[in-house]
Structure formats: structure tokens, C-alpha cells
C-alpha positions in Angstrom: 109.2 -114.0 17.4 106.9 -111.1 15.7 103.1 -111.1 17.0 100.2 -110.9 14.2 97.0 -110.6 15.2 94.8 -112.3 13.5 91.0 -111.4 14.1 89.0 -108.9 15.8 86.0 -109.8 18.4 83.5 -106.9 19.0 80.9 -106.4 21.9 78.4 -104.2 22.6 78.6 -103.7 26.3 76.0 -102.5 28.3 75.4 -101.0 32.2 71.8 -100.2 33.4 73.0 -96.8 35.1 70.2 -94.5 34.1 67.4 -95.9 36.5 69.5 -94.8 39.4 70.6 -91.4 38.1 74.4 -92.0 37.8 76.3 -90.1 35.3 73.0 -87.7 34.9 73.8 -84.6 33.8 72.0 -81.3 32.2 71.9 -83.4 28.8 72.6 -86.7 29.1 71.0 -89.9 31.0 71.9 -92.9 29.7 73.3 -96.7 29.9 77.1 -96.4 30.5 78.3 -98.4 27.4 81.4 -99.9 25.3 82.4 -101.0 22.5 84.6 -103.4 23.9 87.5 -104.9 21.1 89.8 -107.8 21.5 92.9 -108.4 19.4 93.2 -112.0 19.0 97.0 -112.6 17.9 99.1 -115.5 17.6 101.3 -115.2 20.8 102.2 -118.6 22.3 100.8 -117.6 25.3 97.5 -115.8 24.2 98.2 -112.8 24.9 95.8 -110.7 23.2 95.3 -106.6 22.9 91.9 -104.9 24.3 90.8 -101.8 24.2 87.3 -100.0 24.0 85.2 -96.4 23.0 82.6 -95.4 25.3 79.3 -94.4 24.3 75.9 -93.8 26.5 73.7 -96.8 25.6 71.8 -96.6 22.1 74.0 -96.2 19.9 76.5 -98.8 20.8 75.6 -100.6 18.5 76.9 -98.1 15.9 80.5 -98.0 17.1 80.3 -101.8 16.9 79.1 -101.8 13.2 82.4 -99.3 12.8 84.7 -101.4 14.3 84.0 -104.6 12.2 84.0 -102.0 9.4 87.6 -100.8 9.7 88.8 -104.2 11.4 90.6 -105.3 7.9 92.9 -102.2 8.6 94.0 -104.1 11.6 93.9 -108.3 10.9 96.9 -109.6 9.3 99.2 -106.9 10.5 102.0 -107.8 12.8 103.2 -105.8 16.2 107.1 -105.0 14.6 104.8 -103.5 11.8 102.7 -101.3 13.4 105.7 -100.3 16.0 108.0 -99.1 12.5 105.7 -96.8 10.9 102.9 -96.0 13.2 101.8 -93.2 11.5 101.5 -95.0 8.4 99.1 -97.6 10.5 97.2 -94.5 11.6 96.2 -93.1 8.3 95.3 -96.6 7.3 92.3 -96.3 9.6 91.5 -92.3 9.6 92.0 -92.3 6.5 90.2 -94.8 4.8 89.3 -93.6 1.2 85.7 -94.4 2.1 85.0 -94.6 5.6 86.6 -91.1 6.2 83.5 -89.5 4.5 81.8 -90.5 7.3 83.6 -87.8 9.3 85.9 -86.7 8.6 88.1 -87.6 12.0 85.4 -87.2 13.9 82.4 -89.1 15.2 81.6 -92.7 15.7 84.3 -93.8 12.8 86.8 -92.1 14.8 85.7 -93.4 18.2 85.5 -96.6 16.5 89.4 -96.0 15.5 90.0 -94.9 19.1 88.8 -98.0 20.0 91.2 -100.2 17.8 94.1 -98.2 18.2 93.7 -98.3 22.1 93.9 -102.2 21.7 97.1 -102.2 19.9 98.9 -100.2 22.4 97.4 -102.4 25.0 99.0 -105.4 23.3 102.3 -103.6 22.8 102.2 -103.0 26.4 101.8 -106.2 27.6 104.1 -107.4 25.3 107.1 -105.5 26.4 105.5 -106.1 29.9 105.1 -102.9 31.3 101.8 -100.6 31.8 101.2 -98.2 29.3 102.7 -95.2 31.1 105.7 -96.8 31.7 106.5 -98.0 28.4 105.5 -94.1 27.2 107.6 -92.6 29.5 110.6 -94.5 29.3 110.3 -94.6 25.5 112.9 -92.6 23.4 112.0 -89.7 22.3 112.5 -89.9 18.8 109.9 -93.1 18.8 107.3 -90.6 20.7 107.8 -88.3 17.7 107.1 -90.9 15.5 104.3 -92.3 16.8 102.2 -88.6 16.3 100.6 -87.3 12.9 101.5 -83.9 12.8 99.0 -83.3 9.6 96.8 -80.3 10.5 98.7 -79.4 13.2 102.1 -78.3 12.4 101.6 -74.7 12.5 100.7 -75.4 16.3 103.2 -78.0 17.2 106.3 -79.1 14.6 108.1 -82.4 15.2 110.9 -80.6 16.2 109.4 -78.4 19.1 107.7 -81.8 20.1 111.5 -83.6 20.4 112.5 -80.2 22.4 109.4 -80.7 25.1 109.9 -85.0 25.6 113.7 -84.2 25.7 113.1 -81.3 28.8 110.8 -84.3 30.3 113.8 -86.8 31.0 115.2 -84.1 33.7 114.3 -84.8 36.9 111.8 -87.7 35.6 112.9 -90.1 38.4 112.5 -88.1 41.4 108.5 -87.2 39.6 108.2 -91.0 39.3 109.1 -91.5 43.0 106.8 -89.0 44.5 104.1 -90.8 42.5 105.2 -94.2 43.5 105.0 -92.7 47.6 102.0 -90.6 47.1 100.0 -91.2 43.7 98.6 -89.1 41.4 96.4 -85.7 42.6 92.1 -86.6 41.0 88.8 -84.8 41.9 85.9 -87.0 42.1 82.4 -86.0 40.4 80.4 -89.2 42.2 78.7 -86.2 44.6 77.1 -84.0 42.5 75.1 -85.9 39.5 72.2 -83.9 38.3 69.7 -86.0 38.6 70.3 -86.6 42.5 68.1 -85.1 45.2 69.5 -82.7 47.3 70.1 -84.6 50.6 72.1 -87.4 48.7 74.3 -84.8 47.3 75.3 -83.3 50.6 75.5 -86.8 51.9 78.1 -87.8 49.2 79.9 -84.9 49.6 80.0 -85.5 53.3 81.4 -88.4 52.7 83.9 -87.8 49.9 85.3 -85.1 52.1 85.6 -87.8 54.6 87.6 -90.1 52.6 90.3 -87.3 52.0 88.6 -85.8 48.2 89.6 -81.8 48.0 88.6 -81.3 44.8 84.9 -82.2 43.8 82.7 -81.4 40.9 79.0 -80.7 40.5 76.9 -80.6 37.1 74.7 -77.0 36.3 72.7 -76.8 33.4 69.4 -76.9 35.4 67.0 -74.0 36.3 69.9 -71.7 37.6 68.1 -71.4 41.1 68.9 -75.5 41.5 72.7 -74.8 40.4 73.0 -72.0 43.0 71.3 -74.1 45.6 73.5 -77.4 45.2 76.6 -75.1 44.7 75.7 -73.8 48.4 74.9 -77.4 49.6 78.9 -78.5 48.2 80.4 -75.5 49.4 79.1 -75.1 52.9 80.5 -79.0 53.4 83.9 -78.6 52.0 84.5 -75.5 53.2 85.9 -72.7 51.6 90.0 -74.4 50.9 88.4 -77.6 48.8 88.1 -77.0 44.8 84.7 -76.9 43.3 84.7 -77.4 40.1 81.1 -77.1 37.7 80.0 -78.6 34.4 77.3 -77.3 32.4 77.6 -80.3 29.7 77.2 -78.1 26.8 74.1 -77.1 27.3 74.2 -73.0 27.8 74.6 -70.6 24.9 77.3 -68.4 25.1 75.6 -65.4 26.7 73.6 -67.4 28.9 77.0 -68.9 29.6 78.3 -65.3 31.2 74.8 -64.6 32.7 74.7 -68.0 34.8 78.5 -67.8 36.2 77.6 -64.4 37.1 76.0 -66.2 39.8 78.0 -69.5 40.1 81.3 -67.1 40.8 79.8 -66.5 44.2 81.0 -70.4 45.2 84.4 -70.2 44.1 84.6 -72.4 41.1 87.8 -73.6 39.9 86.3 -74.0 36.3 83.5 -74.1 34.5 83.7 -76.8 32.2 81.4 -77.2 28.5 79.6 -73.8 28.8 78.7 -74.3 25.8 78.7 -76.3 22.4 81.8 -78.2 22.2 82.4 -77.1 18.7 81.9 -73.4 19.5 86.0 -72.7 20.0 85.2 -68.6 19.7 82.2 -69.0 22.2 84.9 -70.6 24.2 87.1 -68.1 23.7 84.5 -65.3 25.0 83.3 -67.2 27.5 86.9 -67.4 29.1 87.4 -63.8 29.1 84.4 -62.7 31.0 84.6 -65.8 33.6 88.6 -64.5 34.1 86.6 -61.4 35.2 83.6 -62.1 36.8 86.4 -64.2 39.4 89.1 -62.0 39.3 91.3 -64.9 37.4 90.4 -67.7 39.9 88.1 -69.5 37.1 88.8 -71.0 33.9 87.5 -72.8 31.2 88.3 -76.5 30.9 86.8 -78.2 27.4 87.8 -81.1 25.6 85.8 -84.5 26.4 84.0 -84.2 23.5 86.0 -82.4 21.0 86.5 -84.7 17.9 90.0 -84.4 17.3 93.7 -82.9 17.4 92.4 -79.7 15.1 89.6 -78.8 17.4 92.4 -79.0 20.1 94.8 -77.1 18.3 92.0 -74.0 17.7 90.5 -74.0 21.3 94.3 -73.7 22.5 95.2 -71.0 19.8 92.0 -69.3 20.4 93.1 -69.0 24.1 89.7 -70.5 24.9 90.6 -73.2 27.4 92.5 -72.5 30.6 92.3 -76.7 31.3 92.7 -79.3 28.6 90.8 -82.6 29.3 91.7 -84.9 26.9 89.5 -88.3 26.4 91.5 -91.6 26.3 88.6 -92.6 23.3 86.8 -89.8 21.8 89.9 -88.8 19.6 91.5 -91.6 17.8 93.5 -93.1 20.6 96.8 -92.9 22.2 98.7 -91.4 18.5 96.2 -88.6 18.8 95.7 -87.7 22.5 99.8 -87.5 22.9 99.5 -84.9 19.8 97.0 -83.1 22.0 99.4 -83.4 25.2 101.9 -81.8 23.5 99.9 -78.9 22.2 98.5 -78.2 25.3 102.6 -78.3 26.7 103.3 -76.0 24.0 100.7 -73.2 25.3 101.3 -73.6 28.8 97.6 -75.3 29.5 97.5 -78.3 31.9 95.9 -81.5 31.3 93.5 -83.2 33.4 91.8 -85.7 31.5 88.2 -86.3 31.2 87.2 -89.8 32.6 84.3 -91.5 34.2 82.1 -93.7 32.8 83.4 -97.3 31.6 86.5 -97.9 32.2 87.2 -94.2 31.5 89.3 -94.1 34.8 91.3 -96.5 33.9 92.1 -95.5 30.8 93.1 -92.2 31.2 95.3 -92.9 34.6 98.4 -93.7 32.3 97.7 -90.8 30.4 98.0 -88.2 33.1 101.2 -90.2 34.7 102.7 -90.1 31.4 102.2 -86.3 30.7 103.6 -85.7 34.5 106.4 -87.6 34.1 107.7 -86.7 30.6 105.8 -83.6 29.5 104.4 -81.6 31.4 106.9 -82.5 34.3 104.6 -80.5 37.3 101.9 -81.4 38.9 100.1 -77.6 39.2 96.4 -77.3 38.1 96.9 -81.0 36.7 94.6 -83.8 38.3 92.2 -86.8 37.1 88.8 -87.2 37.3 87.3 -90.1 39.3 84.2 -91.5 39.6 83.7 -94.6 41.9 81.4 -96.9 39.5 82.0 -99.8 37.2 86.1 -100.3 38.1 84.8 -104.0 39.1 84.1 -105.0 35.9 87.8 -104.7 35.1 91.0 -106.9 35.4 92.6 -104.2 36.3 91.3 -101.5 37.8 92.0 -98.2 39.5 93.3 -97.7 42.9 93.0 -94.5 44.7 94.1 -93.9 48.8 93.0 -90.3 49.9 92.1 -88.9 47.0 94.5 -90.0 45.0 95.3 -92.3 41.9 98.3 -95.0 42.6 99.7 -96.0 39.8 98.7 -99.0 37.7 101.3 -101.6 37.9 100.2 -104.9 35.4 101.4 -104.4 31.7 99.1 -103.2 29.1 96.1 -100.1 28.8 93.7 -101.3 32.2 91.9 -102.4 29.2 91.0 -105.5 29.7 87.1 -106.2 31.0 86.3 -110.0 32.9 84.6 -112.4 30.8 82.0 -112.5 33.3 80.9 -108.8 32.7 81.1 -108.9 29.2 78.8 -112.5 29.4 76.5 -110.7 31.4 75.8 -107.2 30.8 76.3 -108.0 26.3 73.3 -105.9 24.5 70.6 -107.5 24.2 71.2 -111.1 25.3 73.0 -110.6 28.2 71.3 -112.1 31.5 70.9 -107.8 32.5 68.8 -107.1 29.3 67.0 -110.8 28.3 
């Protein structure tokens, strides 16, 4: 029997994180937030789609207001519908002859539509009972095709060189599924090096990450460059020289002062600097890579993409030559139709992804992404790893697991999606018992 869903709930979702400094960076302190959508459907058994966008407190509200507003897109639609011409479905929402003004693909419409489409691959998920990555990878590959817009894109990436790329990723995808099943999935945790904390919890978090079996770590810069060179020094001296450090400036440099600062960061090894600068600026990007493949002799790249609005902006930074690490977000761009455009791009120009994650419920979003571009795309595991920060998982039904440093793979069906009523009761902007 076909599934319709047949309403749309919305909540504005809020965590008090910036009193204690979490997620601080050289721009941004705020209330980890989301916009938190629920498919109701007519299964039998209730079964119901969720997915969310992630914002940074005010503002929330916004991408709420968005949702409702493209919600008629999705109400009265059933599953077999939106599973036979996906694309179609797609357009519906970024494309809407008057909400697209409002962007165009980009912004809080389209994180609003990242939030809506996530939902209704989480319901098909759980409805063919497998987690998402599952039911990517082992889906054929002339539904993955279908499932992507190639509008804007095709003189990057044609339908045909995307069938040639997921038809390469069947070889050999068992034997990259077991090693994931016995060892998970590679990840780098930024819970050390938050700008806002003092120095002697950084080195005490790093101390302790390094215990746990972390070898990849990341610190923010952005502050007065003596601070960046300091903490770099703190991170280094306890990981020693083997671990990856990796740096992001969140956007905040300019291009030259970009160069000028990893003039000194290069003394600590980084394995990237990531958002030197505006995420718009794909040429400063592109300038910024060159002189940081020189200043380190090729051992540092640029890695961009958590905040780039969409498949074009993707599609220039990787023509451009600008990036040397792709991190797509599971929610910035218009959900899982967009970001496996992006995965295939980046296959195309030999760039690995390692997605951005983090705040709520980032983690466990973008887990299935990264075990989905291993096991049918980009089918190797160098450069490639997932970001992990070790807050809010327990407001999830199912949240991520790591062991030593490492993501296992997420084994109920559906997106990780799905937040406990008793979070979203309490920590609900402004009534919530949190904010009352």
C-alpha cells in the first residue's frame, strides 16, 4: 500500500551552548539550533519522516516560517510519487515561482528545502527499512541518476559520466563495506580547540582526545594571529608531530591576510586550512590554494564548503581548482538530491569529501553521507574522514557511535533524523522549560 503524508509539524529547536563557549569560533557564538520537521503520513504503523536544517539560534525562527511556507509542496503527495520523478518533486520546492526570489537556491528557503527533503528520504528509508546509506548504496544506479538535477551543472558533471562513476563504485563495494563494518569509518574531532576556550582547557581536551585514540583534530584561528600561533603550539606539542592538525579560520580573513597568517600557521603542520575567507569568494579560494600549496611544500590544502549555498558554488570552487577537500553539509544545500550532485562532482575532479558536521544532529546526518560516498563513489578512504564533535548526540533516537576515533556505522532504518519528544518538549523556543 502507497504512503501519503499528510501534514507537516515544525519546531523551532533550541540548545543554550553559547554561555559555555561550545561551537565558538572567530565569527560565530551562538545557540546550536533546528528546524526540526516531521512528516506525518498515513502508514498503519505511524511511521513518519523527520528531518531538520541547522541554524545558530536567532534566526530559527525564520527557517521555520520557510518550512510552513513551502510545506504545500510536500502534503498530499505520496512516497511511490516522489520515488518516480524525484527531480520533478525537487523543482517543486526550489523552484517555486515565488519563493525562489527569495534566493535564488540559496539561503534560508533553501535550508528550509534541505530540511523537507531530508525528511522524505528519512521516510523512504525507514520504509524500505534500511539506514539511509544502505538504501543509497545498494540502490541502482540508474535510480541514483535520477534522483540528481543536473540543471547548472552539466558542463561539470553529465548524467552519463555520473552512471560511469556509481557503476565503477559496485566493484569491490563488499569488501569496502566489511572493513567498515570491522573497523568504522576514519573522523577528526574539533571538541578541543573552540575559540572561545582558555588555553589550559584546550590542552586538556586535546590531552584527552589523544587519549581516547583521535589522530586527527582541529582548532579555530581567526583570532589576534599571536593566539592562533600559541594554541597551534599548545595542539601540536600534545599530539605530536604524526597526528593531523587541521585549522579553520570561519571565513573571517581576507584573501591576503589569508596568505599572510598561514605564513605563520605552516610552521605546525596543518593538514588544511579551512574558510580562509568569504565562502562566496571561489577566486580568493582559488589564490589562496596556490600560495598555501607553497608556503607547505604541498602538505596543505584548502577545504571549503559548509557554507556554500548550492551545487553551482560547488561546481566553480572545484573548476576553479580552489578546494583540495570538499565538505559538503547534509542541510545547507537542498538535501540528499543536491549534496549526491556535489559527491559526484567532487569524484569527477579527484577532490575527497569529508563532510562538514557538528552542531545538531550534524554528526548524524552526515555519517551516511560519507559511508555512502566510500562505498559507491569515491570507493577509497585517502584524505576522506568526518567531522565529530561530542555534544548534543543525546537528544537523538539514534545517534552516532564512534570507538577510537572512529564512526561505526548507523544500523536502524531511516536519516538519524529523528530527535526524542522529550528534547524537542523541552529545549522548544520560547516556551520550552530551557527558555520560560
Amino acid at each position: 500500500m502507497t504512503v501519503t503524508i499528510t501534514g507537516v509539524d515544525v519546531h523551532d529547536v533550541r540548545f543554550p551552548t553559547a554561555a559555555a563557549g561550545d561551537g565558538s569560533d572567530a565569527i560565530n557564538r551562538g545557540d546550536y539550533s533546528a528546524t526540526y520537521v516531521e512528516l506525518r503520513t498515513d502508514a498503519s504503523d505511524g511511521t513518519f519522516g523527520a528531518g531538520f536544517t541547522f541554524t545558530n539560534g536567532r534566526g530559527n525562527e525564520l527557517t521555520c516560517a520557510a518550512v510552513r511556507a513551502l510545506a504545500h509542496h510536500v502534503v498530499g503527495r505520496t512516497v511511490d510519487e516522489i520515488e518516480a520523478e524525484p527531480v520533478a518533486f525537487w523543482r517543486s520546492l526550489t523552484a517555486d515561482v515565488q519563493l525562489r526570489w527569495l534566493g535564488p537556491e540559496k539561503g534560508v528557503i533553501h535550508m528550509a528545502t534541505g530540511a523537507l527533503v531530508n525528511a522524505v528520504w528519512d521516510l523512504r528509508a525507514k520504509l524500505a527499512g534500511k539506514p539511509l546509506w544502505r538504501l543509497l548504496a545498494e540502490m541502482p544506479t540508474e535510480e541514483l541518476v535520477r534522483n540528481i538535477d543536473f540543471h547548472h551543472i552539466i558542463d561539470a558533471l553529465d548524467p552519463a559520466e555520473a552512471a560511469a562513476i556509481l557503476e565503477k563504485g559496485q566493484i569491490g563495494l563488499s569488501d569496502r563495506l566489511a572493513e567498515l563494518e570491522r573497523d568504522g569509518f576514519p573522523s577528526y574531532t574539533t571538541s578541543v580547540g573552540w575559540l572561545g576556550y582558555p588555553d589550559d582547557k584546550v590542552r586538556a581536551l586535546t590531552r584527552e582526545a589523544y587519549g581516547q585514540g583521535w589522530r586527527a583534530m582541529k582548532m579555530k584561528v581567526g583570532g589576534p594571529i599571536e593566539d592562533d600561533v600559541r594554541r597551534a603550539r599548545i595542539i601540536r606539542e600534545e599530539i605530536g608531530p604524526d597526528a593531523l592538525l587541521m585549522m579553520d579560520a570561519n571565513q573571517v580573513w581576507d584573501v591576503d591576510e589569508a596568505i599572510e597568517n598561514m605564513s605563520r600557521l605552516v610552521e605546525f603542520d596543518p593538514y588544511w586550512i579551512e574558510e580562509p575567507t568569504h565562502a562566496d569568494d571561489v577566486l580568493g579560494h582559488a589564490r589562496i590554494a596556490e600560495a598555501v600549496t607553497g608556503l607547505s611544500g604541498g602538505r596543505c590544502r584548502v577545504a571549503t564548503g559548509e557554507v556554500a549555498a548550492n551545487r553551482v558554488i560547488f561546481k566553480q570552487l572545484l573548476q576553479a581548482e580552489a578546494i583540495g577537500v570538499c565538505q559538503i553539509d547534509a542541510c545547507r544545500i537542498g538535501g540528499v538530491n543536491e549534496v549526491l550532485s556535489v559527491i559526484l562532482m567532487a569524484a569527477r575532479f579527484g577532490v575527497p569529501i569529508c563532510p562538514h558536521a557538528g552542531g545538531v544532529g550534524l554528526c548524524e546526518y552526515v555519517q551516511h553521507l560519507a559511508i555512502f560516498d566510500y562505498l559507491r563513489v569515491g570507493a577509497s578512504l585517502d584524505g576522506r574522514m568526518v567531522e565529530y564533535v561530542d555534544h548534543l548526540h543525546e537528544h537523538f533516537v539514534d545517534p552516532v557511535r564512534t570507538r577510537g576515533g572512529r564512526y561505526l556505522l548507523p544500523d536502524r532504518p531511516g536519516y538519524s533524523a529523528t530527535m526524542k519528544r522529550s528534547s524537542i518538549a523541552e529545549f522548544s523556543f520560547p516556551d520550552g522549560p530551557v527558555w520560560a
